[in-house]
C-alpha positions as CSV (number, residue, x, y, z in Angstrom):
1,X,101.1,84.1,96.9
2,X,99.6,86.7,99.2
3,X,99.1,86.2,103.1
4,X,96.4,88.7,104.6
5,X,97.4,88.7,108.8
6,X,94.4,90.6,110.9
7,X,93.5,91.4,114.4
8,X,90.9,89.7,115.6
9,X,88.1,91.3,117.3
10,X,91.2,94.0,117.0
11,X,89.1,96.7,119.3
12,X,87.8,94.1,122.0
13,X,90.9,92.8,122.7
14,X,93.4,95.4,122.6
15,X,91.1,96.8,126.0
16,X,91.3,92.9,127.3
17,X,95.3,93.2,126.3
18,X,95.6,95.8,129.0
19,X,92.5,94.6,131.4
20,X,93.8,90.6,131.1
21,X,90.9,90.1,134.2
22,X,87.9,90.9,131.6
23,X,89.1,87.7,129.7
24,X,86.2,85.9,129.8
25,X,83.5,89.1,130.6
26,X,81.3,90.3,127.8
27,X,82.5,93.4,126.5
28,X,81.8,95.7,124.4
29,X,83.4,98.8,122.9
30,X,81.8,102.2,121.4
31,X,82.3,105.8,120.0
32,X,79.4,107.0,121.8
33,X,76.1,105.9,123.1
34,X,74.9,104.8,119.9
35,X,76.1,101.8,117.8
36,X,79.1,99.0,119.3
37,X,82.1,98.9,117.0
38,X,83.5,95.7,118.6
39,X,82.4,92.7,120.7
40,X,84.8,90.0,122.1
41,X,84.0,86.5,122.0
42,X,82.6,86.5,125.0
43,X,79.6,88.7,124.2
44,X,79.4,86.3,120.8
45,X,78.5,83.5,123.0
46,X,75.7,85.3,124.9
47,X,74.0,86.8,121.4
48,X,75.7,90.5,121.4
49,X,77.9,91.1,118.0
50,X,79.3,94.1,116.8
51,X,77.1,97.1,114.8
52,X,73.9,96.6,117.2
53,X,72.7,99.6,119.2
54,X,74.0,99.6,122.5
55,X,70.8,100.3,124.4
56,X,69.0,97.4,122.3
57,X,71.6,94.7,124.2
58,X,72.5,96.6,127.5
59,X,69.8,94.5,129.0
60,X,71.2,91.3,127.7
61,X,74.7,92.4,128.8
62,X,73.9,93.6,132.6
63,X,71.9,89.9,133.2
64,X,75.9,88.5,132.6
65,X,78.1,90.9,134.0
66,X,78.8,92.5,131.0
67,X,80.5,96.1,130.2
68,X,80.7,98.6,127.7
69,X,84.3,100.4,126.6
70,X,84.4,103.5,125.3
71,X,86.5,103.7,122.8
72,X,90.4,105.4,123.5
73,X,91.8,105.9,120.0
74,X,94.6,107.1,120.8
75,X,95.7,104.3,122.8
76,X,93.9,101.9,120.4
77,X,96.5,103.3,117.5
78,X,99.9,103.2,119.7
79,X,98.5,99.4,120.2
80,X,97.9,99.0,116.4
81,X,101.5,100.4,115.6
82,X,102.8,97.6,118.4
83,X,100.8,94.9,116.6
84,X,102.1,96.2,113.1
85,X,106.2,96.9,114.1
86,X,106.2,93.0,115.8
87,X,104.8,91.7,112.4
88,X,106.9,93.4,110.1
89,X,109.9,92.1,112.5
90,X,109.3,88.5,111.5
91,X,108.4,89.4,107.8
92,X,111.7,90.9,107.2
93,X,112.4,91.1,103.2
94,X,109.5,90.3,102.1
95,X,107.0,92.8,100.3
96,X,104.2,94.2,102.6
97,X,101.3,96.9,103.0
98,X,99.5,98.0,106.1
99,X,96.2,98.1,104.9
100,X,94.4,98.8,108.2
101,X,94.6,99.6,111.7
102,X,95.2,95.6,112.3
103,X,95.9,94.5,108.5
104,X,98.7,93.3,106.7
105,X,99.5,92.4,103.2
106,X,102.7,90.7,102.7
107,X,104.1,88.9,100.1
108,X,105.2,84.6,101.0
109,X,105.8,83.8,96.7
110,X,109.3,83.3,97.7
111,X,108.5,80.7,100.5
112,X,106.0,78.9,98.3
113,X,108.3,78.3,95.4
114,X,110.7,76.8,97.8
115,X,108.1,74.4,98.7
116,X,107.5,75.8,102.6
117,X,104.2,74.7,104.2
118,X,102.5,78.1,104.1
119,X,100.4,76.7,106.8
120,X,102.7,75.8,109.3
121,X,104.4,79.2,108.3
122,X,101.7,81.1,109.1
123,X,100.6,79.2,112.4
124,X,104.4,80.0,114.0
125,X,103.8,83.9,112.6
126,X,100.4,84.1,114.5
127,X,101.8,82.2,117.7
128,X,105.1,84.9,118.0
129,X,102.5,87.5,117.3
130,X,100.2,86.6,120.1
131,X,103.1,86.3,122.6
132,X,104.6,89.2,122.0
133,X,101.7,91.6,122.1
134,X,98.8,89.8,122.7
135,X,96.8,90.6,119.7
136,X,94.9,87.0,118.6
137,X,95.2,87.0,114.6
138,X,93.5,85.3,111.5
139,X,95.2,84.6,108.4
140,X,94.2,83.9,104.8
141,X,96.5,83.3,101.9
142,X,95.8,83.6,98.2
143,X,97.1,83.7,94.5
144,X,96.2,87.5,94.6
145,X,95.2,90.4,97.4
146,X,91.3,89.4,96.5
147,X,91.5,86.1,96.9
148,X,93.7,86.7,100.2
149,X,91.0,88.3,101.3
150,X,88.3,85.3,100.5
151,X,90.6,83.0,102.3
152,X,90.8,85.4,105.4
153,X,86.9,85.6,105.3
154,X,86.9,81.6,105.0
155,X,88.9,81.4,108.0
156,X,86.3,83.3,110.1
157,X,83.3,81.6,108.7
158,X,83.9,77.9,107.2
159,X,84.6,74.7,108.6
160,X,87.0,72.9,108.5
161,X,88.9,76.2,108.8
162,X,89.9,77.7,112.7
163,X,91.4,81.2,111.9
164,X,93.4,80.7,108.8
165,X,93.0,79.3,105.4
166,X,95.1,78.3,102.7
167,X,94.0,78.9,99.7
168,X,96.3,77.4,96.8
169,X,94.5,74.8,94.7
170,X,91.8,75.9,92.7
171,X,88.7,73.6,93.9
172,X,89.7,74.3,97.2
173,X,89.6,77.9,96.1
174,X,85.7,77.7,94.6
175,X,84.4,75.2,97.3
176,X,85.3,78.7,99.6
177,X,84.0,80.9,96.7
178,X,80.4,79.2,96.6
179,X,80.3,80.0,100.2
180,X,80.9,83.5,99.9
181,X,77.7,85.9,99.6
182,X,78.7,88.4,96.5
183,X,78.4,91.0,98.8
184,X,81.6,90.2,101.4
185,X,84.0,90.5,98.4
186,X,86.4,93.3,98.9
187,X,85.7,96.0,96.5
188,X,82.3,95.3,96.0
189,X,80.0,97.8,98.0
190,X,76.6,97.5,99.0
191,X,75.3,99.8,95.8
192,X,77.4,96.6,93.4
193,X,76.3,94.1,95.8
194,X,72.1,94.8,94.8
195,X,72.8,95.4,91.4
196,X,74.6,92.0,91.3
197,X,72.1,90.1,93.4
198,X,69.4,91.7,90.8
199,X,71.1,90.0,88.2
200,X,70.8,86.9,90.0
201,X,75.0,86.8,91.0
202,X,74.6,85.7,94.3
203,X,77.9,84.3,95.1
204,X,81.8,84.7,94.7
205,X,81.9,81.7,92.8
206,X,78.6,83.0,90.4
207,X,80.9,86.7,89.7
208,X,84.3,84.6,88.6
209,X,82.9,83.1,85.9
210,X,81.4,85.9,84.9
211,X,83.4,88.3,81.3
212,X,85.7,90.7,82.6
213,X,85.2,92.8,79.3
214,X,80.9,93.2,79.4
215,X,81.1,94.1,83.6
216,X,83.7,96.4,83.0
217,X,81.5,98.0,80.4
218,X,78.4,97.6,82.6
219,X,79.8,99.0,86.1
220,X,83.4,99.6,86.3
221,X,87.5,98.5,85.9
222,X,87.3,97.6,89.7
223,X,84.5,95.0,89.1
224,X,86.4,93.9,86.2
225,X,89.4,93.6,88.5
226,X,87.7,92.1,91.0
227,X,86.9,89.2,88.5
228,X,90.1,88.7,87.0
229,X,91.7,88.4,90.5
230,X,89.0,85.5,91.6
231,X,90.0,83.6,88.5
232,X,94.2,83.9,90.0
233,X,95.1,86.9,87.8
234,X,96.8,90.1,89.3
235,X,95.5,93.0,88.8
236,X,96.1,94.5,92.4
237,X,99.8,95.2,93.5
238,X,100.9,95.8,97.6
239,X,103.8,97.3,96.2
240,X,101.5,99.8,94.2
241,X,100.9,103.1,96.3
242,X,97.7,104.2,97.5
243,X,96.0,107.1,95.2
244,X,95.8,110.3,97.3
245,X,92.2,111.1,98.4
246,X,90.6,113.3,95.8
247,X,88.6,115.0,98.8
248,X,88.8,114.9,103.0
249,X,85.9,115.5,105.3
250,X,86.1,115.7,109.4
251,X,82.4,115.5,110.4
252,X,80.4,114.5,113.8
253,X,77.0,114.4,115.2
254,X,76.3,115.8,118.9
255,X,73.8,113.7,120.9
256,X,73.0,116.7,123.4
257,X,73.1,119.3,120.5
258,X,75.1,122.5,120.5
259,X,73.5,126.0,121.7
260,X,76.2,128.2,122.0
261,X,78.4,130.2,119.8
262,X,81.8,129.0,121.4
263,X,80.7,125.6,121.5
264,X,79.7,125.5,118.2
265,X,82.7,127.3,117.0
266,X,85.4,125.0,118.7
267,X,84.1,121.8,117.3
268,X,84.2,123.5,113.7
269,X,87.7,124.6,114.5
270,X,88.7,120.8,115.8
271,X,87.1,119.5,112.6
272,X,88.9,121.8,110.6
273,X,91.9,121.4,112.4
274,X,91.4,117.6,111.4
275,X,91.0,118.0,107.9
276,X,94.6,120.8,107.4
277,X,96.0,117.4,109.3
278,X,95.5,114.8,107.2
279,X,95.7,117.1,104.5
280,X,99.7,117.9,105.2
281,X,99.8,113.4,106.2
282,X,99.2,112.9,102.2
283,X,101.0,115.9,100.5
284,X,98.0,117.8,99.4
285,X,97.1,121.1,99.3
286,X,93.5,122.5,99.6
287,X,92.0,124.6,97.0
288,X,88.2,124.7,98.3
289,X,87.4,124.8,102.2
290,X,83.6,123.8,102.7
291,X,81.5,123.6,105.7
292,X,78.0,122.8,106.9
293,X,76.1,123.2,110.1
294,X,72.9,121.1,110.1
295,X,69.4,120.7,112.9
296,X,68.0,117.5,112.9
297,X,65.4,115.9,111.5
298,X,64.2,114.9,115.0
299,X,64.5,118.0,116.7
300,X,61.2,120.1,117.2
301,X,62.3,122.6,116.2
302,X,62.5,124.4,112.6
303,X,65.0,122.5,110.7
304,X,68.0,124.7,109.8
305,X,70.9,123.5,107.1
306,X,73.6,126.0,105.6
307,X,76.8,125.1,104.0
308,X,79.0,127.6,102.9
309,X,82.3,127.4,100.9
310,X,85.3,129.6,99.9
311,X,87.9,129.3,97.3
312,X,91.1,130.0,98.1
313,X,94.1,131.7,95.5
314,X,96.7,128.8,96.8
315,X,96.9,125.7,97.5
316,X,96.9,125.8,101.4
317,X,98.2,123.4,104.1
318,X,98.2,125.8,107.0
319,X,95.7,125.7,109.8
320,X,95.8,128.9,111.0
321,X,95.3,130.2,107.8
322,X,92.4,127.6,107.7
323,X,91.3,128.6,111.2
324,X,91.2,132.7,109.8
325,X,88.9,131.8,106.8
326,X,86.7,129.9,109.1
327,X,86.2,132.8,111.2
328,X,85.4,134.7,108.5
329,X,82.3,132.5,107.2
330,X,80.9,131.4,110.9
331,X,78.8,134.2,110.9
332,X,76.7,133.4,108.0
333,X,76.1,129.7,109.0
334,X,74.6,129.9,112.2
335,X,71.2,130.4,113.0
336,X,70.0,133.4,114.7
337,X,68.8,131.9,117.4
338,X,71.2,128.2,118.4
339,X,69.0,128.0,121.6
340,X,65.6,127.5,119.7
341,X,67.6,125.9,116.3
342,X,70.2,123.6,118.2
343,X,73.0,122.2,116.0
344,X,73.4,118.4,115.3
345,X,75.5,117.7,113.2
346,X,78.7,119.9,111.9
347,X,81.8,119.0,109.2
348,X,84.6,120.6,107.6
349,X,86.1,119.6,104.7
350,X,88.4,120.1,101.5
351,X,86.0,119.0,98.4
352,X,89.1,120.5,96.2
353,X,92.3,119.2,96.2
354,X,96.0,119.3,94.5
355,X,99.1,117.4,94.8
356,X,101.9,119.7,97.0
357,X,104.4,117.2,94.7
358,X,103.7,117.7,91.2
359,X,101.9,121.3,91.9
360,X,103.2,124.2,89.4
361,X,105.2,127.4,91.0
362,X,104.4,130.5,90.7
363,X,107.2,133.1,90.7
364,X,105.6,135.7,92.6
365,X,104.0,133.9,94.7
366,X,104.7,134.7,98.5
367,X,102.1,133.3,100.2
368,X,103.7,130.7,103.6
369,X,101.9,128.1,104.6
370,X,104.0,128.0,107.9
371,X,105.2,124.2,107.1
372,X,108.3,124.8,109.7
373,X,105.3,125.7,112.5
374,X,102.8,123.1,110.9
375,X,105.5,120.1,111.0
376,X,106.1,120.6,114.7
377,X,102.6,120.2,115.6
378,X,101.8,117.4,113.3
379,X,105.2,116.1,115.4
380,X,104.1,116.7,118.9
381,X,100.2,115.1,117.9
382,X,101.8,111.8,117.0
383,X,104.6,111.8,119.5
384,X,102.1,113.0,122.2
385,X,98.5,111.9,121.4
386,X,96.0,114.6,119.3
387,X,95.1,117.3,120.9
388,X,97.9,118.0,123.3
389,X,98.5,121.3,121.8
390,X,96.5,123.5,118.9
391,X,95.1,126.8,118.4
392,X,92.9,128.4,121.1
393,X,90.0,128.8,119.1
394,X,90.1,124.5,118.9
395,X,89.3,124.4,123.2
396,X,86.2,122.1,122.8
397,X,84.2,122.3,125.9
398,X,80.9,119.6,124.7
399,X,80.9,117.3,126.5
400,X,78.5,114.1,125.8
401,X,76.1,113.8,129.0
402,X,76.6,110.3,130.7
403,X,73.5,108.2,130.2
404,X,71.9,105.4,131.4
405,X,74.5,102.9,130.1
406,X,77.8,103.4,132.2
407,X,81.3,103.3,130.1
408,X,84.4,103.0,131.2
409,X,87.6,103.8,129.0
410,X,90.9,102.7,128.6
411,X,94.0,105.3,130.4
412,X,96.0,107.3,127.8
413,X,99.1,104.5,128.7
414,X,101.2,106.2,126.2
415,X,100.7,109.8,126.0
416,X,99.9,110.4,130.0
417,X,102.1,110.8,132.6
418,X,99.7,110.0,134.9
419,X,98.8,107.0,133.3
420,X,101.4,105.4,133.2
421,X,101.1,101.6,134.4
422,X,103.1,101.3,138.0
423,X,104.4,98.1,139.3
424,X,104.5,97.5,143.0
425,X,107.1,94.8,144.0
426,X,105.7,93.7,148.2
């Protein structure tokens, strides 16, 4: 058996966790100016969910006293490693797998065969987890990680449930199952989810009784997987690790467009910057860097899109290496003229890549990715919060014009000196 514990409304509430006096306000929380990521119960009530353009609902949300977030990721992820370090103190022992910013897999076989009420278990997990760091939690539990993840569904969107579901027997397990719209299934995207619905599978319950052997054939071994683990059969292991990205991109659109040289420059170097990051995080090295500058389609102006891409001799995990080859194709991706062909939209990325572990070594081969240098940065990013120190080149200077809708944003509690919560005792 396989318990699935996630944040609820994870975004939404981690600002209310800090801001307890917006309780019962409509919020709402953002990257930009553009589409919400989150929306707390509150703004539920009043017609406002998640994934809606913000200036569609900002009416709706000034008429109750409503306000918009913008998002503070770095504070959002020292919250989510709060959230995750409480949870694994209570699961002590058992298997588990941090799936997400606010999901865990763990394994509760061992309490189920020694007959414990998984739901009472459960409940007195999500309780200590509330009280401790104020995240509110759902819960499913399930013969395997798919069918953990029906029951979590189930426990956001069926009755009788109210935030966690239980799923053991197996006609509790279809009644869910003939709820469930083919397309909410983990692993099945919204490409699978048309073909499916063209075939007439319309529901969870319709694709379980389906032949593992003629979908594998027809789409793929993750359908086929998918299948197997609706009918209670394992195919997907949280003590398996995750594959290693085959390729990483770092890309970004710019609402008030980038006309200068410098400007357009640092944001490739952050982006870039990005990518060497989370190269080094999974013990890759880069073979191919790649990047594109791109107009848009909007713009009146005549549209403008170059890519360019260089292969390097090593494998390479250094950013100022990185940074150097950058340099060297900026020239030939730019327009000639960024005040009458503004940029809107830039990315770097690392279509090529090899494992660092299992790589071959080449005798001769000299060439230092700096990993001493590298380390320490990666070090003082996660200690401090990103971007407290980098190359020069990466100084960004765009900065997003405010708009009509005002945003406020959550204080940088654990990388800022200055913001740094003070108690006055009177």
């Amino acid at each position: 058996m396989i318990c699935l514990l996630d944040g609820t409304r994870f975004y939404a509430e981690s600002c209310i966790t800090y801001k307890p006096a917006l309780r019962n306000t409509p919020l709402l929380v953002t990257a930009g100016q553009g589409i919400s990521i989150a929306a707390n119960r509150a703004c539920t009530n009043i017609g406002i969910s998640k994934f809606t353009p913000i200036w569609e609902e900002i009416d709706r949300l000034r008429v109750h006293k409503g306000i918009v977030y913008k998002a503070n990721f770095n504070t959002f992820s020292h919250h989510s490693d709060r959230f995750m370090t409480a949870l694994e103190k209570h699961i002590q022992g058992a298997r588990s797998m941090r799936y997400s910013v606010d999901e865990v897999f763990y394994d509760v076989s061992h309490l189920h065969q020694i007959n414990v009420d998984l739901n009472e278990h459960v409940q007195a997990l999500r309780k200590a987890i509330y009280k401790e760091t104020g995240v509110p939690t759902g819960a499913g539990v399930g013969k395997t990680l798919t069918l953990a993840k029906v029951a979590s569904w189930a426990a956001k969107n069926c009755q009788p449930y109210q935030g966690q579901c239980v799923l053991i027997s197996e006609k509790e397990t279809d009644a869910v199952l003939k709820q469930m719209p083919v397309g909410k299934l983990w692993n099945i995207g919204r490409q699978l989810n048309k073909h499916l619905t063209q075939e007439g599978i319309l529901t969870a319950y319709q694709l379980k009784q389906c032949d593992t052997k003629t979908y594998h054939k027809r789409y793929s071994i993750n359908v086929a997987n998918v299948i197997s683990e609706l009918n209670g059969i394992a195919c997907l292991d949280i003590s398996v690790e995750r594959e290693k990205k085959k390729q990483i991109w770092s890309t970004a659109s710019y609402r008030d467009r980038l006309h200068h040289r410098d400007d357009l420059f640092a944001e490739l170097a952050h982006h870039c910057a990005e990518v060497m990051r989370k190269i080094r995080d999974q013990k890759s090295e880069m073979k191919t860097l790649s990047v594109f500058v791109s107009t848009s389609k909007y713009d009146r102006c005549p549209p403008f899109y170059r890519r360019g891409e260089l292969t390097l001799e090593n494998g390479l995990t250094d950013t100022s290496f990185a940074l150097q080859q950058l340099r060297a194709l900026f020239d030939d991706l730019i327009p000639d003229n960024l005040t009458k062909q503004p940029i809107y939209k830039v990315g770097v990325g690392a279509p090529s890549l090899i494992d660092a572990e299992v790589k071959q070594f080449e005798l001769f081969n000299r060439f230092d990715n700096k990993d001493t240098l590298n380390n320490t940065l990666d070090q003082l990013s996660d200690r401090f919060g990103k971007g407290v120190i980098g190359f020069a080149c990466q100084q960004r200077s765009y900065h997003e014009q405010q708009g009509e809708i005002e945003m406020l944003e959550l204080e940088n509690y654990y990388t800022d000196i200055k913001d740094i919560v003070v108690v006055k005792c009177v």
